[in-house]
C-alpha positions as CSV (number, residue, x, y, z in Angstrom):
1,X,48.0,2.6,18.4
2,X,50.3,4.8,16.2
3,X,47.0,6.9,15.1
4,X,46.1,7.0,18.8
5,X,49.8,8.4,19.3
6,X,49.4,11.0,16.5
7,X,46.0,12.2,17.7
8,X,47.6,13.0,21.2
9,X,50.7,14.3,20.1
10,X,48.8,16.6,17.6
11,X,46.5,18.1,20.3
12,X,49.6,18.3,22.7
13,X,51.6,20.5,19.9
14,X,48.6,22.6,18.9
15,X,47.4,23.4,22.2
16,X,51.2,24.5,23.2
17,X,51.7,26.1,20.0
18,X,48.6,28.8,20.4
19,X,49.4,29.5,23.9
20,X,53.1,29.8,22.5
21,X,51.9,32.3,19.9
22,X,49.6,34.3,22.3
23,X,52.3,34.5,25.5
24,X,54.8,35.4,22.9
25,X,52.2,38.2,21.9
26,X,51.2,39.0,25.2
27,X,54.7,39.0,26.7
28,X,55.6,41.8,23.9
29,X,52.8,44.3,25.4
30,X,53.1,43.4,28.8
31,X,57.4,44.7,28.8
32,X,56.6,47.6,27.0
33,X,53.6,48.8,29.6
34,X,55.6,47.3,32.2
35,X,58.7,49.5,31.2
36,X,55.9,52.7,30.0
37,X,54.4,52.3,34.0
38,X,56.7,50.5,36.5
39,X,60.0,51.4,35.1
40,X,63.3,49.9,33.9
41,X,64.3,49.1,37.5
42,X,61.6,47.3,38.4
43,X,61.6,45.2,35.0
44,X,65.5,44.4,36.2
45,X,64.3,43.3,39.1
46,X,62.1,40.5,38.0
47,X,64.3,39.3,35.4
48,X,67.2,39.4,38.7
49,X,65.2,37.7,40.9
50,X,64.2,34.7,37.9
51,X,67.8,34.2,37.3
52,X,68.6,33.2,41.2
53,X,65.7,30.9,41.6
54,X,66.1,29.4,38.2
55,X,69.8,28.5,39.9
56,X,68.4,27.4,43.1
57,X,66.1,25.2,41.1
58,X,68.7,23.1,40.0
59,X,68.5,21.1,43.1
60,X,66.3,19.7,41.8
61,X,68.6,17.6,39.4
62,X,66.3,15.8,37.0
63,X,64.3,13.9,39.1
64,X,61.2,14.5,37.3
65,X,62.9,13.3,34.0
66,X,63.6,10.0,35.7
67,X,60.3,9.7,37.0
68,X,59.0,10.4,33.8
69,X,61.3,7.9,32.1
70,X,60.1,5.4,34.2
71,X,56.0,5.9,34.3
72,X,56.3,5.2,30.6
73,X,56.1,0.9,31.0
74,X,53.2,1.0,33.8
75,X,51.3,3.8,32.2
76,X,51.1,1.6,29.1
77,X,50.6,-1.5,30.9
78,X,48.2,0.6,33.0
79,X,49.6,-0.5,36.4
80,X,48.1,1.5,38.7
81,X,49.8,0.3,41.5
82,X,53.9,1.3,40.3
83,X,52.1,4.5,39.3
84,X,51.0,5.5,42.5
85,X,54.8,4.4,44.2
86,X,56.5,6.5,41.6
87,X,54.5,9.3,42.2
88,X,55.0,9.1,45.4
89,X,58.6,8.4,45.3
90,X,59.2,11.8,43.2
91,X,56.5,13.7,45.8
92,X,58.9,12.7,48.5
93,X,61.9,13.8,46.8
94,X,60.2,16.9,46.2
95,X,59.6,17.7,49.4
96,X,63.4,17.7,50.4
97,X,64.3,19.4,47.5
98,X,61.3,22.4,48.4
99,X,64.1,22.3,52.0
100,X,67.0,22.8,50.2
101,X,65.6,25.8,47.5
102,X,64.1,27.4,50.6
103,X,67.3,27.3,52.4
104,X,68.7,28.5,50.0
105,X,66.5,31.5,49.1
106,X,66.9,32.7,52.8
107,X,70.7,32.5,52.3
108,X,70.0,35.0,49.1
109,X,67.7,37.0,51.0
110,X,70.0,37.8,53.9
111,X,72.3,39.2,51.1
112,X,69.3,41.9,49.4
113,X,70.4,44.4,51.3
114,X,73.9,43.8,49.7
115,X,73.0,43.0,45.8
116,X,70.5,45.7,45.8
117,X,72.1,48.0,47.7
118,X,71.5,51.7,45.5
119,X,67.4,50.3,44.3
120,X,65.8,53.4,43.5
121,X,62.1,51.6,44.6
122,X,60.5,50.7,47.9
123,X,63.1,47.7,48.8
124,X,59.9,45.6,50.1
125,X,59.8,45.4,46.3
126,X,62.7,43.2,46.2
127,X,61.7,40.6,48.9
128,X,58.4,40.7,47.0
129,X,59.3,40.2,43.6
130,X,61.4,36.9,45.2
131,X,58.6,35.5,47.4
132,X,56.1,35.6,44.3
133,X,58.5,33.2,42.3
134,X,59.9,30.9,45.4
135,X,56.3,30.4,46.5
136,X,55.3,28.9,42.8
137,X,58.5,27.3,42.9
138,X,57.7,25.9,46.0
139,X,53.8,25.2,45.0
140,X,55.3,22.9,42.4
141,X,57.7,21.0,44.7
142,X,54.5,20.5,46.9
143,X,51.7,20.0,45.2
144,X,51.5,20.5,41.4
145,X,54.6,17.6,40.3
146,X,51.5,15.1,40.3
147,X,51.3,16.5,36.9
148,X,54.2,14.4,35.4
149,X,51.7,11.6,34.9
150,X,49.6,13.5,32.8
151,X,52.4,14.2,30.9
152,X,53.5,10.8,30.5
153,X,50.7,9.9,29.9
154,X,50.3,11.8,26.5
155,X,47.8,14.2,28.2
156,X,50.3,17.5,28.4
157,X,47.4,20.0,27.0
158,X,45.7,19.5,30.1
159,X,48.5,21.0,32.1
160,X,48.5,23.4,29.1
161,X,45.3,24.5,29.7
162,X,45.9,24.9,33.1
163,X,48.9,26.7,33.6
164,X,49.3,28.4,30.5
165,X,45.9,29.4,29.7
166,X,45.4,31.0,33.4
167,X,49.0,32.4,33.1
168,X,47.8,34.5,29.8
169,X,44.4,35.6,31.6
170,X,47.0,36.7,34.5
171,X,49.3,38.9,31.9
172,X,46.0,40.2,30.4
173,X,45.0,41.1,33.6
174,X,48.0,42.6,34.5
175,X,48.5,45.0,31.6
176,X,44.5,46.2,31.4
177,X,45.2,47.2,35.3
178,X,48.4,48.4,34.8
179,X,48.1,50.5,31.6
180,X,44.5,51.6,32.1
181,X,43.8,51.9,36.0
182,X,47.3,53.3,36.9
183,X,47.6,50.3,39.2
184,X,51.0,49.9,40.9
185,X,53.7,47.5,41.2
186,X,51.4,46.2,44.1
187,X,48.6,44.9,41.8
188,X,51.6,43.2,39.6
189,X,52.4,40.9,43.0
190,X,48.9,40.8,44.2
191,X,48.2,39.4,40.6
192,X,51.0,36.7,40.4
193,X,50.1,35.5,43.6
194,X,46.6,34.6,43.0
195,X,47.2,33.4,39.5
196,X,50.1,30.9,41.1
197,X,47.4,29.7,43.7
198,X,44.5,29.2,40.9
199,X,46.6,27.4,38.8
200,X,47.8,25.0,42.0
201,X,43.6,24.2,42.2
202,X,43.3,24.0,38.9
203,X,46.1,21.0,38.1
204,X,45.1,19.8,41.5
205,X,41.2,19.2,40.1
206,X,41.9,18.4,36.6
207,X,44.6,15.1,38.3
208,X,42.0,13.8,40.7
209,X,39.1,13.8,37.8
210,X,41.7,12.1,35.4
211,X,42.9,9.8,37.8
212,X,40.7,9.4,41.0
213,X,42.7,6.4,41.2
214,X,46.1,8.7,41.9
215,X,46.5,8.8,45.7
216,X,50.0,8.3,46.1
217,X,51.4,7.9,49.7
218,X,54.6,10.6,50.2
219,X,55.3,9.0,53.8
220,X,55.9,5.9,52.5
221,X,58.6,7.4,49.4
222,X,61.6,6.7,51.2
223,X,61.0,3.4,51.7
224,X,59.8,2.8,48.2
225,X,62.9,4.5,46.6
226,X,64.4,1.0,47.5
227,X,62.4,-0.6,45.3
228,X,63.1,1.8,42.2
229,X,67.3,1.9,42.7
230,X,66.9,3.6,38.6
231,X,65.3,6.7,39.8
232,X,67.9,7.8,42.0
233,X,70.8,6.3,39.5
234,X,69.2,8.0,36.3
235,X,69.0,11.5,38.7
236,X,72.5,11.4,39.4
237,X,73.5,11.3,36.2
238,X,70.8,13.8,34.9
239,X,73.2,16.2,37.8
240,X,75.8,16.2,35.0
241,X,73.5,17.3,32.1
242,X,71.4,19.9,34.2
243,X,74.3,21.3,35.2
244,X,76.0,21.7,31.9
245,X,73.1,23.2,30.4
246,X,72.5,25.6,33.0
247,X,76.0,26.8,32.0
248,X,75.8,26.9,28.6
249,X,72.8,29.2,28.8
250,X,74.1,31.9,30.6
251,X,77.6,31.9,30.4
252,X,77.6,33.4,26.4
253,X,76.7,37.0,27.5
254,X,79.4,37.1,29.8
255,X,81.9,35.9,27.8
256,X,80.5,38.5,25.1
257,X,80.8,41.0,27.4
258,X,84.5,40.6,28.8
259,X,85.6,40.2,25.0
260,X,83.8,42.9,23.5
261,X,81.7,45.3,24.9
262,X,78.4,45.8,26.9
263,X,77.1,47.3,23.9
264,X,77.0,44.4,21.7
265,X,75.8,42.7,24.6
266,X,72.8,44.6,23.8
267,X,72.6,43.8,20.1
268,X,73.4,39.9,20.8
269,X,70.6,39.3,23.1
270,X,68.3,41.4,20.4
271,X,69.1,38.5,18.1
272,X,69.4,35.8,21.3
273,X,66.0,36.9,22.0
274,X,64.4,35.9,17.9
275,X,66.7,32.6,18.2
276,X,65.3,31.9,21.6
277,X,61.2,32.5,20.3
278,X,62.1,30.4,17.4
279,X,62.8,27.5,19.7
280,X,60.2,28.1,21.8
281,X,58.3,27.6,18.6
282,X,59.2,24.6,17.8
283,X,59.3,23.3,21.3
284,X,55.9,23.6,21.7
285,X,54.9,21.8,18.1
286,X,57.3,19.3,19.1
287,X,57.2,18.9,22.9
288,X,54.0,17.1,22.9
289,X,55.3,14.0,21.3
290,X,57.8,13.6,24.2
291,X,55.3,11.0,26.0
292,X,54.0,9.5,22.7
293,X,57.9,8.6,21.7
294,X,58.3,7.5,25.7
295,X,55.1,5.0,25.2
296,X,56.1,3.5,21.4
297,X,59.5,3.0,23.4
298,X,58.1,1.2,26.0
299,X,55.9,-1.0,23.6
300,X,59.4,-2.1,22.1
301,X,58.0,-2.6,18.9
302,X,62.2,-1.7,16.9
303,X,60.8,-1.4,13.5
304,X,57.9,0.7,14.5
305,X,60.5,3.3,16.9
306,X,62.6,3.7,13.8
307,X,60.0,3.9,11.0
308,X,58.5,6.7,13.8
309,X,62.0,8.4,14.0
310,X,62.7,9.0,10.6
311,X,58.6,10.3,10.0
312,X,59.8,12.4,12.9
313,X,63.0,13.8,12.0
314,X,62.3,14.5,8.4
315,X,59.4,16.7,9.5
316,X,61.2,18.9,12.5
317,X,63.8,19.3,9.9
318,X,61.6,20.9,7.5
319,X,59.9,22.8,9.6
320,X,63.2,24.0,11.4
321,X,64.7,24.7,8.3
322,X,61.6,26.9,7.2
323,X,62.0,29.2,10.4
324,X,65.5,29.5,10.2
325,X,65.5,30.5,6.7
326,X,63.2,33.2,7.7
327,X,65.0,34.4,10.5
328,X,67.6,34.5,8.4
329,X,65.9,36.6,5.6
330,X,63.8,38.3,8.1
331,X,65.4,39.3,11.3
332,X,68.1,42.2,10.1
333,X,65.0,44.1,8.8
334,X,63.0,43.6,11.7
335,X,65.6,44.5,14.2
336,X,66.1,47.7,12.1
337,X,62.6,48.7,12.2
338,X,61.3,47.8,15.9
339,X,64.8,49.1,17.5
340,X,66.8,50.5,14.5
341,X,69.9,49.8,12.4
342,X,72.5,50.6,14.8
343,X,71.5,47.4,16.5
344,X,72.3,45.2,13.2
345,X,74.7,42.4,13.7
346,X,77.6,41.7,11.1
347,X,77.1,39.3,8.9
348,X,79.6,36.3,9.9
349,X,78.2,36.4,13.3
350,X,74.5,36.5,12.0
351,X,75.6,33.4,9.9
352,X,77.0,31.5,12.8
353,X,73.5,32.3,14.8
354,X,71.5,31.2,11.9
355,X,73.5,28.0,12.0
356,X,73.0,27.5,16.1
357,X,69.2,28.3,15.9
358,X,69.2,25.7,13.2
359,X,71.2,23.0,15.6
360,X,69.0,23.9,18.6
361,X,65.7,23.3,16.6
362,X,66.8,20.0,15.4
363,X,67.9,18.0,18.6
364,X,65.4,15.6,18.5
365,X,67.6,12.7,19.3
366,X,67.5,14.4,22.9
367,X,63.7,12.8,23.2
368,X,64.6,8.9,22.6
369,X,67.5,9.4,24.3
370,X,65.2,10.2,27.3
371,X,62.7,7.9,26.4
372,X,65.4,5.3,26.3
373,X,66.8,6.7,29.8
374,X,69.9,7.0,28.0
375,X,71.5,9.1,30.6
376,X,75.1,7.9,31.6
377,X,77.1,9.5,29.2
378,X,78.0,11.7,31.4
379,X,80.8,13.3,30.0
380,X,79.1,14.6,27.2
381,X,77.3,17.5,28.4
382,X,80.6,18.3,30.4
383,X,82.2,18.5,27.2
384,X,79.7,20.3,25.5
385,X,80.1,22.6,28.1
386,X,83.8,22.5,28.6
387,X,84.2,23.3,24.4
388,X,81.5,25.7,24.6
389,X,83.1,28.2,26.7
390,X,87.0,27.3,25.7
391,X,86.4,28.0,22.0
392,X,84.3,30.7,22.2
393,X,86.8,32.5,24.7
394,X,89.9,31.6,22.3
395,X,88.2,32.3,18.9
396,X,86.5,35.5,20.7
397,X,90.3,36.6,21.4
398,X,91.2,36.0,17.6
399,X,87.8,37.2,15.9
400,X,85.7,39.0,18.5
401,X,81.8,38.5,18.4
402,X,81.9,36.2,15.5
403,X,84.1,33.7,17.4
404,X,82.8,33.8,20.2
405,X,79.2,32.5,18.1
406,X,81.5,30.3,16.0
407,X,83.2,28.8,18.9
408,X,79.9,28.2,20.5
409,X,78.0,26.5,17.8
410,X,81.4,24.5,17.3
411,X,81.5,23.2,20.4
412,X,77.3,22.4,20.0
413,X,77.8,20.7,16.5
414,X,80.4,18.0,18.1
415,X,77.8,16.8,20.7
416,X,74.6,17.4,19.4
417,X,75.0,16.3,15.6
418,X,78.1,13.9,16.1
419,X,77.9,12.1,19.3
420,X,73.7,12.3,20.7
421,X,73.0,10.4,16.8
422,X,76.1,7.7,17.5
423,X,75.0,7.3,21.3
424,X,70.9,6.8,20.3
425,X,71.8,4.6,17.4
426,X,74.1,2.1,18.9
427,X,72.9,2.4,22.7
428,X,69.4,2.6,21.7
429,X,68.0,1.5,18.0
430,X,71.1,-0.7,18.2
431,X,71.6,-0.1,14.2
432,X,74.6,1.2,12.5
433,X,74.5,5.0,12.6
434,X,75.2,5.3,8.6
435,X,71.2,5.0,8.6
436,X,71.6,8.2,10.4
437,X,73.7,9.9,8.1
438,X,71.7,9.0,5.0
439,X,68.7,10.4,6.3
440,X,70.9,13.7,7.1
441,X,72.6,13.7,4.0
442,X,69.3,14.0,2.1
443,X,67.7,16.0,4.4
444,X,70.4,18.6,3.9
445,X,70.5,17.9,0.3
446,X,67.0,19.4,0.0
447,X,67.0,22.1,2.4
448,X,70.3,23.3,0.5
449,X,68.2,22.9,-3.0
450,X,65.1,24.9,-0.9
451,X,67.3,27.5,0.4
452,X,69.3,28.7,-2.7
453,X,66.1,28.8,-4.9
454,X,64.1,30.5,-2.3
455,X,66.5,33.0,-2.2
456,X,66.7,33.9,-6.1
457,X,62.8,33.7,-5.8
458,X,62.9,36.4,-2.7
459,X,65.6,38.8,-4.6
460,X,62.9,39.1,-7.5
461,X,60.1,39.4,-5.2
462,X,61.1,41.9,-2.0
463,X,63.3,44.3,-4.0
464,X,63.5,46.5,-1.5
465,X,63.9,45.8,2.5
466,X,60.8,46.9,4.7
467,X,60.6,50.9,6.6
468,X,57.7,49.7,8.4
469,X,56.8,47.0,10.6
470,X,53.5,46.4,8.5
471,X,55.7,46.5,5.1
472,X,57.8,43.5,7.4
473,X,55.0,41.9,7.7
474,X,54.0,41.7,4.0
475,X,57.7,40.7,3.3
476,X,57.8,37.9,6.0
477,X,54.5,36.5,4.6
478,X,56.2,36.5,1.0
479,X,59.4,34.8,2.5
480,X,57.4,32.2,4.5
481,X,55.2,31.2,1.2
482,X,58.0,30.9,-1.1
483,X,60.5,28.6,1.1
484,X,57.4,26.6,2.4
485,X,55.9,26.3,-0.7
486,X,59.9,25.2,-2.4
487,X,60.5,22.7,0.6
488,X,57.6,20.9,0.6
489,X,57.6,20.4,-2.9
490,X,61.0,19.1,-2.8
491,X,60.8,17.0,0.4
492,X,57.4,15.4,-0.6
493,X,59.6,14.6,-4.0
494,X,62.7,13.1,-2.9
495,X,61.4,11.8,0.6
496,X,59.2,9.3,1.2
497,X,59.1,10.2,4.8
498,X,57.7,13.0,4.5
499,X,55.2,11.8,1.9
500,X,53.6,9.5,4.6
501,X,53.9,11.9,7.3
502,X,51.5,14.3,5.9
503,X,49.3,11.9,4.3
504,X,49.3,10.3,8.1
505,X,49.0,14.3,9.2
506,X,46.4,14.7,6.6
507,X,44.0,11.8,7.7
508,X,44.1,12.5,11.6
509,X,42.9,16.0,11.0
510,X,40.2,14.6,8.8
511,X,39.5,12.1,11.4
């Protein structure tokens, strides 16, 4: 079963990680032309009108994570039967949910005339530009959450395929028309709403052939919720850590802004922008294992979940720790050549944003938490929040942009590396949490080792700092080589972990 696991999670991963690599490549070209053709404006617009229904779209509070949660046990049991209620149970949740964001974007819409009073475009660009997004939003509450069992069910690169794939013929699509036929902002909405209705038919086809079995009944939800009292518990407490994330997201740039100044607004989301794609990154390598860790959880095999979780940790440290030292190395050059040195950060704060892209690559404890459905500590992400913003407003007053960093990867260290480990270890593996620390403490150990000979190796090597973006390139291909090359040597040598999870790596791609 554990090969079977690391077959599916190794598709999932790889499958998300090329279409990671190619939106991240596509998304690039498709600002600039979008900029080159459509305009600034227009570009604000969109990025507006994703904000507002990405807060709308916290209604729907984390229902599909405690569906998920709870598919885990029948999917491996292969009840078809609990499936089908569940499913049906979240589709009728969904439904009054789709009310409430629809409400709610009519409430917005009545105020257009008010937020974008002085638009310099058509304003039946702005209505537009909303309707594109509420109506996938609303496709998804409708149709497309059926998905959640293939995800559950260790089968994400399907909806990978499906929505991602036809997402990147869409951006293709959109730039060729754009750039070379002198299409309009028309085409652009034309485009999005076709690709949103293909991809509904797509997931639609690819469920029913996976599981012609899947026919769950939506009228009969509400009186199945009964049944399944968890759900609705589990989603009132997922309100707390939506909520707080949501937050912590978007409340940095304010607070950089009323601190500081709009300009190094600018030059913080430059580097906001690399920490966020180097997240993504790992999110999509790591991502796929989600269902695999829900379904060895489920099995409740304890020796087998923690002999998983240290294979797993051991390798999303290293590879964390090899993109961060790169973006540490890396990114001051790069922002100096794509945009230029004006738009540098200062050193302390870079430090501090190596440190938080570092934390947010390594919170895997956040997947067996939710595979455990460990959500009631529901003052943690309140905290998390709560510090967050208080320590990065009061070191920001002391130290400016560096505190407001340092007061923000503070407030992330307490919750993420101190309490998430203690709160899996003695609500979940039920084992002492010095386990935890050991593996940490050697972890760190040899990324420290890596990182400090890496860099005496780099000094010798790149002498001098790239005044090209193909002279970055060479250099980032040096820098990658020398710390992967260092860290795998010393991981495979003091970690036994490691050494098993790429033989076991090693094997299932021969396989």
């Amino acid at each position: 079963m554990f090969e079977t696991r690391t077959h599916k999670s190794i598709r999932n991963g790889s499958v998300a990680l090329v279409f990671s690599v190619i939106l991240l490549v596509l998304g690039f070209f498709s600002r600039r032309i979008f900029i080159e053709c459509l305009g600034i404006d227009l570009l604000g617009l969109n990025t507006t009108a994703t904000d507002i229904l990405g807060f709308l779209n916290l209604a729907e509070l984390g229902i599909g994570a405690s569906v998920s949660f709870a598919l885990y046990t029948p999917l491996s049991k292969g009840n078809e039967r609990d499936i089908n209620e569940l499913v049906a149970i979240q589709g009728w949740l969904y439904r009054r949910i789709s009310i409430v964001v629809f409400a709610g974007a009519v409430c917005v819409m009545a105020c257009f005339p008010l937020i974008f009073a002085d638009v310099s475009f058509p304003f039946w660009y702005v209505y537009a530009s909303f309707g594109v997004y509420l109506l996938f939003a609303l496709l998804g509450y409708w149709f497309n959450y059926q998905q959640i069992v293939l995800i559950a069910d260790q089968r994400e690169y399907k909806v990978t395929w499906c929505v991602q794939g036809l997402r990147s013929i869409k951006i293709l699509v959109q730039i060729i028309g754009i750039s070379q036929f002198q299409l309009g902002y028309e085409f652009w909405i034309i485009t999005e709403i076709v690709a949103a209705l293909i991809t509904t038919l797509a997931l639609r086809v690819t469920i029913r052939k996976t599981y012609t079995w899947l026919k769950p009944s939506i009228s009969k939800g509400r009186e199945l919720s009964k049944s399944y009292p968890d759900i609705i518990r589990k989603t009132k407490q997922l309100v707390f850590h939506r909520v707080s994330e949501y937050i912590i997201q978007h409340v940095s740039t304010i607070i950089v802004y009323a601190f500081v100044s709009l300009s190094v607004v600018a030059v913080y989301g430059n580097y906001m922008m690399l920490v966020m794609n180097i997240t993504m990154l790992v999110g999509a390598v790591f991502n796929g294992c989600t269902a695999s860790i829900g379904n060895l959880v489920a099995e409740g095999n304890k020796e087998l979940i923690t002999s998983f979780y240290r294979k797993y940790s051991v390798i999303r440290f290293w590879l964390a720790s090899v993109l961060c030292f790169c973006f540490y190395k890396l990114s001051d050059d790069f922002i100096t050549v794509w945009i230029g040195p004006q738009y540098v950060i200062d050193d302390v704060s870079f430090l501090f944003l190596t440190i938080y892209a570092f934390i947010a690559t390594t919170r895997l404890n956040d997947q067996f938490i939710a595979a455990y459905g460990l959500y009631h500590d529901t003052w943690a992400p309140v905290t998390e929040a709560v510090l967050n913003i208080g320590l990065s407003v009061v070191f920001g007053l002391i130290w400016g942009l560096p505190g407001i960093i340092g007061g923000a990867v503070c407030g992330t260290f307490v919750i993420v590396c101190c309490w998430k480990p203690y709160f899996l270890f003695r609500q979940g593996f039920k084992l002492p949490v010095l386990k935890y620390l050991k593996l940490i403490a050697l972890s760190a150990f040899i990324i420290t080792i890596a990182s400090v000979v890496s860099c005496y190796l780099y000094n010798r090597v790149c002498r001098t700092s790239a005044t090209d973006m193909f002279g970055w390139f060479v250099n980032a291909a040096v820098t990658i080589a020398i710390y992967a090359i260092i860290s795998t040597v010393l991981f495979s040598l003091f970690s036994r972990d490691f050494k098993k999870t790429l033989c076991a790596l090693a094997q299932s791609f021969r396989i």
